[in-house]
C-alpha positions as CSV (number, residue, x, y, z in Angstrom):
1,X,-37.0,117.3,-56.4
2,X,-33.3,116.1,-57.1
3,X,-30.4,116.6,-54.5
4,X,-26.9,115.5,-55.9
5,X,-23.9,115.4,-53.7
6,X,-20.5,114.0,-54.2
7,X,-19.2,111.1,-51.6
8,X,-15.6,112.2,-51.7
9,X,-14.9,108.5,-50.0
10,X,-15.5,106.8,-52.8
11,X,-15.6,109.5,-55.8
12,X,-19.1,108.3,-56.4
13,X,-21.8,110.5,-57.1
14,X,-25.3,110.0,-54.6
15,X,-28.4,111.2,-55.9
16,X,-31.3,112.1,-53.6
17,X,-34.6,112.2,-55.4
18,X,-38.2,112.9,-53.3
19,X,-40.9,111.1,-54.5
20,X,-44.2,111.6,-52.4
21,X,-47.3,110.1,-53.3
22,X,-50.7,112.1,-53.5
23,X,-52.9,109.0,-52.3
24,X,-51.6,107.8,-49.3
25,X,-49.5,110.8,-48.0
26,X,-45.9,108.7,-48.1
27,X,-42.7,110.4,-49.4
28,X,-40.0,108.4,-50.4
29,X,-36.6,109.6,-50.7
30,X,-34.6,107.6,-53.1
31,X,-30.6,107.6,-51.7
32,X,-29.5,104.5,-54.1
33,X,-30.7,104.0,-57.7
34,X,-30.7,100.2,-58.2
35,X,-31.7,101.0,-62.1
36,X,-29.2,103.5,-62.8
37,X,-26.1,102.0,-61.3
38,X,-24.0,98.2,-61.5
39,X,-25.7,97.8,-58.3
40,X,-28.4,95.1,-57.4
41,X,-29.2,97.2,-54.1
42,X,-31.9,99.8,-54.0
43,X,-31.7,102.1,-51.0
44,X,-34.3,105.1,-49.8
45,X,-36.3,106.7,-46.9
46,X,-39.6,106.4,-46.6
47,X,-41.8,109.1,-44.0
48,X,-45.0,107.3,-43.2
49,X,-47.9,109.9,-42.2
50,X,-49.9,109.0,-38.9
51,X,-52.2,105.9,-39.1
52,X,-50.6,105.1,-43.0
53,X,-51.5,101.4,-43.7
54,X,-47.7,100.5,-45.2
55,X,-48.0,97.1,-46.6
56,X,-50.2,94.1,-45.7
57,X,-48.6,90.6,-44.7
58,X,-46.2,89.3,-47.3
59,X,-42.9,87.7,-48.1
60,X,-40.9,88.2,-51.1
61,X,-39.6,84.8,-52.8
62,X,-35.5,86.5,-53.8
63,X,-35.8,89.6,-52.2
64,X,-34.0,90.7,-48.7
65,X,-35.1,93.9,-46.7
66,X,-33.9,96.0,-44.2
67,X,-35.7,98.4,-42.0
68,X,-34.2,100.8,-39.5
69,X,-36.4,103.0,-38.1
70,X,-34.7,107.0,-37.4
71,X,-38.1,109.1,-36.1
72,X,-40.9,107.9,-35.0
73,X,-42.0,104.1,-34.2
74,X,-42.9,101.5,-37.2
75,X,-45.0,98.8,-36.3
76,X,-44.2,95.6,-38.2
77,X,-45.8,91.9,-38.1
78,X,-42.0,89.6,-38.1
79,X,-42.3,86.1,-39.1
80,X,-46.3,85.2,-38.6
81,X,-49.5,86.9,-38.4
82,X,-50.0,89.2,-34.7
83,X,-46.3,88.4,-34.1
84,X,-46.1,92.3,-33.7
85,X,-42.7,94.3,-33.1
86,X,-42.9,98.3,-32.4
87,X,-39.3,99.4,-33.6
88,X,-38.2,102.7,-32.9
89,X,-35.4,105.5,-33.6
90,X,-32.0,103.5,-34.0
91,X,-33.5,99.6,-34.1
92,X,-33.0,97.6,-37.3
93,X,-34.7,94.5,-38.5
94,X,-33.3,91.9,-41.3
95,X,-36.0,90.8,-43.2
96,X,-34.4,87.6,-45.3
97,X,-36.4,86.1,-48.1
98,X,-39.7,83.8,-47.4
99,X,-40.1,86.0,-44.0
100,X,-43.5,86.8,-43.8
101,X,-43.9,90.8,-42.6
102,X,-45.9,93.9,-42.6
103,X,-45.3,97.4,-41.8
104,X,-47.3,100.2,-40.8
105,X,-47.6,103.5,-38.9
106,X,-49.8,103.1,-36.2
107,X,-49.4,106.3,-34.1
108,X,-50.3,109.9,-34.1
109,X,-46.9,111.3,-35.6
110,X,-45.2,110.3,-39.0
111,X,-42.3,107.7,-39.2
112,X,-39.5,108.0,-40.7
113,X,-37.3,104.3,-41.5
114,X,-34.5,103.5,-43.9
115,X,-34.9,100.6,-46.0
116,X,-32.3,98.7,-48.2
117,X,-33.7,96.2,-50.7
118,X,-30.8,93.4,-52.1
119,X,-31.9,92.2,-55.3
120,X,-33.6,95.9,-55.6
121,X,-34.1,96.4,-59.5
122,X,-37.2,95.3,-59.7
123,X,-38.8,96.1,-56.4
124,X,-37.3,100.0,-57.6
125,X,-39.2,99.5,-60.4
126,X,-42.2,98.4,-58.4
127,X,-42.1,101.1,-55.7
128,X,-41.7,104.4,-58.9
129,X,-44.6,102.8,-60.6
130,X,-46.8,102.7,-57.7
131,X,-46.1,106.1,-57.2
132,X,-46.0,107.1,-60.5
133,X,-49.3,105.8,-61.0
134,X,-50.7,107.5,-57.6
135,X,-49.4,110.8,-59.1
136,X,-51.1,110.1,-62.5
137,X,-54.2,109.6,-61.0
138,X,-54.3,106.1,-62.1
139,X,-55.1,105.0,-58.6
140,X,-57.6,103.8,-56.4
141,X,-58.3,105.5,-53.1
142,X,-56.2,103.4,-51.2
143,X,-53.3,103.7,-53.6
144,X,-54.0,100.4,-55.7
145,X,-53.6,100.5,-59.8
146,X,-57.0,100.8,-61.6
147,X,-55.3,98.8,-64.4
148,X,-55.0,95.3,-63.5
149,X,-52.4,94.2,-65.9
150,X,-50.0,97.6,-65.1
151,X,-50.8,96.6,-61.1
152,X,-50.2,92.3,-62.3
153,X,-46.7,93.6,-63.2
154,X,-45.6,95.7,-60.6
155,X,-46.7,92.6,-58.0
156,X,-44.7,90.4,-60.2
157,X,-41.4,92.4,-60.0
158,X,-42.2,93.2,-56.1
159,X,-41.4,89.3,-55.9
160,X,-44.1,89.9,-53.2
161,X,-46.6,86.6,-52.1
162,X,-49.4,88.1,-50.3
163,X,-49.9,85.9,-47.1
164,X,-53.8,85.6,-46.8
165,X,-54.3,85.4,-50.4
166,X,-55.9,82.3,-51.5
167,X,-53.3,80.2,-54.1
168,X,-55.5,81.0,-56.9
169,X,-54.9,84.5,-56.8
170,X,-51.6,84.1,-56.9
171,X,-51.9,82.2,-60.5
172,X,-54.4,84.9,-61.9
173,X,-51.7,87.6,-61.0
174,X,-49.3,85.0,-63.0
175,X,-51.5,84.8,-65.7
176,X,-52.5,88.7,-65.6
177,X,-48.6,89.3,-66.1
178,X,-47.8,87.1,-68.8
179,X,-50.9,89.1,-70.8
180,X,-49.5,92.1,-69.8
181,X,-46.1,91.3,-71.3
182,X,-47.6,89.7,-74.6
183,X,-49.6,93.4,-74.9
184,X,-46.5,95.7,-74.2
185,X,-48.5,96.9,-71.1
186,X,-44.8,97.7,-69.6
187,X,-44.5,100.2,-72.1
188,X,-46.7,102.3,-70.2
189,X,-45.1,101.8,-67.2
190,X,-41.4,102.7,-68.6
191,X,-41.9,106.3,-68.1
192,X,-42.0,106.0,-64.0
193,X,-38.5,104.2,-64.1
């Protein structure tokens, strides 16, 4: 579902596009295109069902995030593991890059939060092909690629380290990615962007 409006600020047309995906229950609502404008920021709405697992602990090496919570509370590990912040309606956290963090909803009502990526392309990229695949089918049942050269490239343009993850994992994903690209495994992915 597509919702077009026209910001009469700026003369700039906003699209709104709902993306929910059939695994985990999340909807995301995509406010600001990173891949379809001259912008590098990538801007949407995510609505988190109860108990939804959001993201384990990571950084990203380029990327900067920002979450602001508008219903509902987001739980989100800040800096180090168990260093545990509840936001709620109204509160905002900077998330620069390196900054280990993890978000999830871990109460009985959905969540609702704002995010805004800077450097966003790719993590766009990342986030439609997650669903994309989820909405394929092409998933496990907790929302992971079956493919592990589709799911080596979407880590890769997430820019995401995953923080318990031995450093050898790390390399295979590297590795997985580069024989991904030398296949045209991307190819399949295009559609989702």
């Amino acid at each position: 579902m597509t919702f077009t409006k026209l910001n009469s600020t700026t003369d700039a047309i906003e699209t709104s596009e709902v993306i929910i995906n059939p695994v985990t229950g999340d909807r995301m609502t995509i406010t600001h295109s990173s891949l379809h404008s001259h912008h590098e920021n990538f801007q949407c709405c995510f609505d988190l069902p109860p108990g939804a697992h959001g993201a384990p602990l990571h950084y990203h090496r380029g990327m900067a995030e920002t979450f602001e919570v508008l219903d509902g509370e987001l739980e989100m590990e800040l800096g180090a593991k168990s260093n545990v912040k509840i936001l709620r309606p109204g509160e905002v956290v900077y998330v620069p890059p390196r900054m280990l963090h993890s978000f999830r909803n871990a109460s009985n009502n959905w969540t609702t939060y704002r995010t805004e990526v800077r450097s966003g392309a790719s993590f766009e990229q990342f986030i439609r092909g997650m669903f994309g695949l989820a909405i394929d089918g092409k998933v496990n049942s907790t929302g992971t690629p079956l493919n592990p050269l589709q799911f080596a490239l979407l880590i890769e343009k997430a820019d995401l380290v995953i923080a318990d993850a031995p450093a050898f994992v790390e390399s295979i994903v590297k590795r997985l990615a580069q024989i991904a690209r030398w296949m045209g495994v991307e190819k399949s992915l295009v559609k989702y962007w």
